[in-house]
Backbone as CSV, one residue per row, in Angstrom:
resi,resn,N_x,N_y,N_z,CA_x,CA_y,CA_z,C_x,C_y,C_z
1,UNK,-102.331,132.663,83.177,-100.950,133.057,83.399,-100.103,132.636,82.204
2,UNK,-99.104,133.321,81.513,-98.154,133.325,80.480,-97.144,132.188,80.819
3,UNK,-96.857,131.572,79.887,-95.750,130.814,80.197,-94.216,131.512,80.267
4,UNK,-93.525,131.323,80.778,-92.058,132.080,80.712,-91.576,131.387,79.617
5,UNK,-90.873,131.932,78.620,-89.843,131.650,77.531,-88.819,131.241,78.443
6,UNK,-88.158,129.882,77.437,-87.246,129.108,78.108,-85.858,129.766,77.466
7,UNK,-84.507,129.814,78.247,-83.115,130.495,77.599,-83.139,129.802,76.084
8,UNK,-83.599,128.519,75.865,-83.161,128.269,74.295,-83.766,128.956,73.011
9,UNK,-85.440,129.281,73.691,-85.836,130.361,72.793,-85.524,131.762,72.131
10,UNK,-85.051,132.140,73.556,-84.334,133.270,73.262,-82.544,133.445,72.387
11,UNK,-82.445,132.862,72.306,-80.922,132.352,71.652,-80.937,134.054,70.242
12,UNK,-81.948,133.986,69.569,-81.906,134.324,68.302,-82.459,136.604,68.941
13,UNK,-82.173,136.757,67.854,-82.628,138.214,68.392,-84.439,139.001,68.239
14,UNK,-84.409,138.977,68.768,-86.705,139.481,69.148,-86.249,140.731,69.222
15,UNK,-87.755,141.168,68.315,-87.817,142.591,69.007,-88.526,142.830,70.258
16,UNK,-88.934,141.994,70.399,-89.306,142.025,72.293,-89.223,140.562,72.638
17,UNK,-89.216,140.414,74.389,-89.479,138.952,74.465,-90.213,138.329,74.386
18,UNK,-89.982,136.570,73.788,-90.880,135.713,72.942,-91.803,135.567,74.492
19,UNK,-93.224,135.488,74.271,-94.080,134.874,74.774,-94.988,136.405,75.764
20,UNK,-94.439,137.458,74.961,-95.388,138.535,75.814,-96.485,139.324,75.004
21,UNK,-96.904,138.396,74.016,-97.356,138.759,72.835,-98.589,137.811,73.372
22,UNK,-99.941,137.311,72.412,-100.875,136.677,72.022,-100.455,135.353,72.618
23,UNK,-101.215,134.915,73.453,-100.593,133.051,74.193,-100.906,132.432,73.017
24,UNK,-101.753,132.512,71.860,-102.116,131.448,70.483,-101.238,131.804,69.372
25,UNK,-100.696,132.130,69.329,-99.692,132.815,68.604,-98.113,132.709,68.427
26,UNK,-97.721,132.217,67.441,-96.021,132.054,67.289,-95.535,132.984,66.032
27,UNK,-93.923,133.476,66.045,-93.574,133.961,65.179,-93.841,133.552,63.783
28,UNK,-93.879,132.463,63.488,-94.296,131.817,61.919,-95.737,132.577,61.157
29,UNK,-97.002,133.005,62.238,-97.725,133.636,61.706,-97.904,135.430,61.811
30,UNK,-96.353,136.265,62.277,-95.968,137.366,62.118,-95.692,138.162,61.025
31,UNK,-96.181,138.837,60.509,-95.893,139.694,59.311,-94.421,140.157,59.415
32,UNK,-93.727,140.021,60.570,-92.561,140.793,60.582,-91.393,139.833,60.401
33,UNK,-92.085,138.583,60.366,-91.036,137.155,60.173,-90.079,136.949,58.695
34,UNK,-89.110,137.706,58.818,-88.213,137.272,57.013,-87.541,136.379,56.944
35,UNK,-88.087,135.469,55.822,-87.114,134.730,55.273,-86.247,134.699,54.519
36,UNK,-84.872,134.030,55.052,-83.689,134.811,54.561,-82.923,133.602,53.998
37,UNK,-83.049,132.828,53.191,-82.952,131.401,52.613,-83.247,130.575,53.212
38,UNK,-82.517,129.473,54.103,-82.892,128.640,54.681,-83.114,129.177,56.525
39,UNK,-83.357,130.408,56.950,-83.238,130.727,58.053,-84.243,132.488,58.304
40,UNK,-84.729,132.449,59.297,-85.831,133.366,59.860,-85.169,134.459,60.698
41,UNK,-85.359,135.271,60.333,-85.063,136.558,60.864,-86.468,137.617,61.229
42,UNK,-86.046,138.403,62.395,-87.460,139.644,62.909,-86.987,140.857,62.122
43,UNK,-87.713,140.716,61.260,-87.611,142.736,60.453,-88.063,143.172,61.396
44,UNK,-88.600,143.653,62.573,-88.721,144.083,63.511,-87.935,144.703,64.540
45,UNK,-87.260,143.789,64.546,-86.076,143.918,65.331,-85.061,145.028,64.545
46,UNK,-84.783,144.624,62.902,-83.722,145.572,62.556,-84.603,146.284,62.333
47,UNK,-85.790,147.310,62.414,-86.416,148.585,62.566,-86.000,148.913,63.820
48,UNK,-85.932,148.257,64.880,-86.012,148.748,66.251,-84.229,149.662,66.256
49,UNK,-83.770,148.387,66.123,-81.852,148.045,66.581,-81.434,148.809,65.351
50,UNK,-81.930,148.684,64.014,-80.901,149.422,63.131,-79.807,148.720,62.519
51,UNK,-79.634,147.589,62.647,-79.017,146.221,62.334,-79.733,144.882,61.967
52,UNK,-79.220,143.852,61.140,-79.759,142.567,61.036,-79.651,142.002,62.215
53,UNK,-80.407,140.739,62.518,-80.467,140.227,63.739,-80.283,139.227,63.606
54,UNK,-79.711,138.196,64.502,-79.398,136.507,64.722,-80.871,135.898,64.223
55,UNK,-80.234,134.702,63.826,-82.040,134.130,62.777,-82.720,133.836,64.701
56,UNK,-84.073,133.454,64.369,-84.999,133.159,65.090,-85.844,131.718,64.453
57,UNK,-86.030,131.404,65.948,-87.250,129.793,65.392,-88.525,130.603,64.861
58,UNK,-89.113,130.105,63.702,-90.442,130.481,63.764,-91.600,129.920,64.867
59,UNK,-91.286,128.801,65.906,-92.082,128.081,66.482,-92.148,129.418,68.023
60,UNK,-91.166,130.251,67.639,-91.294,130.540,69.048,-92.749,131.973,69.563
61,UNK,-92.839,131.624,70.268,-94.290,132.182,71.072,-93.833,133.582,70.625
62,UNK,-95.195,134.280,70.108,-95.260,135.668,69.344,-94.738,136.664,70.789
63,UNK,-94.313,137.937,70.197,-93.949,139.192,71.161,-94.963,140.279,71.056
64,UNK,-95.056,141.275,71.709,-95.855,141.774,71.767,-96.262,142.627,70.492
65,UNK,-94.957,142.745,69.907,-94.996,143.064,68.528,-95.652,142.453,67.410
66,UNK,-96.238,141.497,67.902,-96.733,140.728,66.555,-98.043,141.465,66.204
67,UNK,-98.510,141.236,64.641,-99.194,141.235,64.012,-99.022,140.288,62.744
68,UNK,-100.605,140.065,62.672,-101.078,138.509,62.056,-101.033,139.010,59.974
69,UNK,-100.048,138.096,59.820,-99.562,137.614,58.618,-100.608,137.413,57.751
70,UNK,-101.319,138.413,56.317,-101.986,138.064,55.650,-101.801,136.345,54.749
71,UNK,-100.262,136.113,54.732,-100.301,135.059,53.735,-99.713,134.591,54.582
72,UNK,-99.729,132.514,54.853,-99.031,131.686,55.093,-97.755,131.430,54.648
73,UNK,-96.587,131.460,55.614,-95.080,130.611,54.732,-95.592,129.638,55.425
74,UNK,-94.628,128.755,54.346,-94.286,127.477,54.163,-93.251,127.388,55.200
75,UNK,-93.391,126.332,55.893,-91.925,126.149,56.670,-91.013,124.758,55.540
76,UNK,-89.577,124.771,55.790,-89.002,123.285,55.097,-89.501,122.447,55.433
C-alpha cells in the first residue's frame, strides 16, 4: 500500500501528485527536475500548465510522471 503525501509536500506545484509514481523513487532522481539557482522546479508541470511552477522539494516521493534521470544533481 502507497503512503499518502502529507499537505507539506504538496506546498510546491507537481505535475501530478507526489507519491503516485514508483514507492523507491523521489523527485531528485527525475529527469523533469530543474534547477533554477538555489531552488527546484517540475518542467513537467510547465509542459502540462503552460506556466512556471512554485519550486518543489527534491526529497519528495516521485509522480507518476517520473522518469529516471540519466545524470545525478548534486543537491547543496
Amino acid at each position: 500500500m502507497k503512503k499518502r503525501p502529507t499537505p507539506s509536500l504538496m506546498m510546491g506545484n507537481y505535475a501530478a501528485v507526489p507519491g503516485s509514481g514508483p514507492t523507491d523513487k523521489v523527485c531528485l532522481n527525475c529527469k523533469h527536475l530543474v534547477r533554477d539557482t538555489c531552488r527546484y522546479r517540475c518542467g513537467q508541470y510547465k509542459t502540462i500548465a503552460k506556466r512556471e511552477g512554485r519550486p518543489i522539494s527534491p526529497q519528495t516521493p516521485a509522480c507518476r510522471y517520473f522518469e529516471d534521470r540519466a545524470e545525478k544533481i548534486s543537491t547543496p
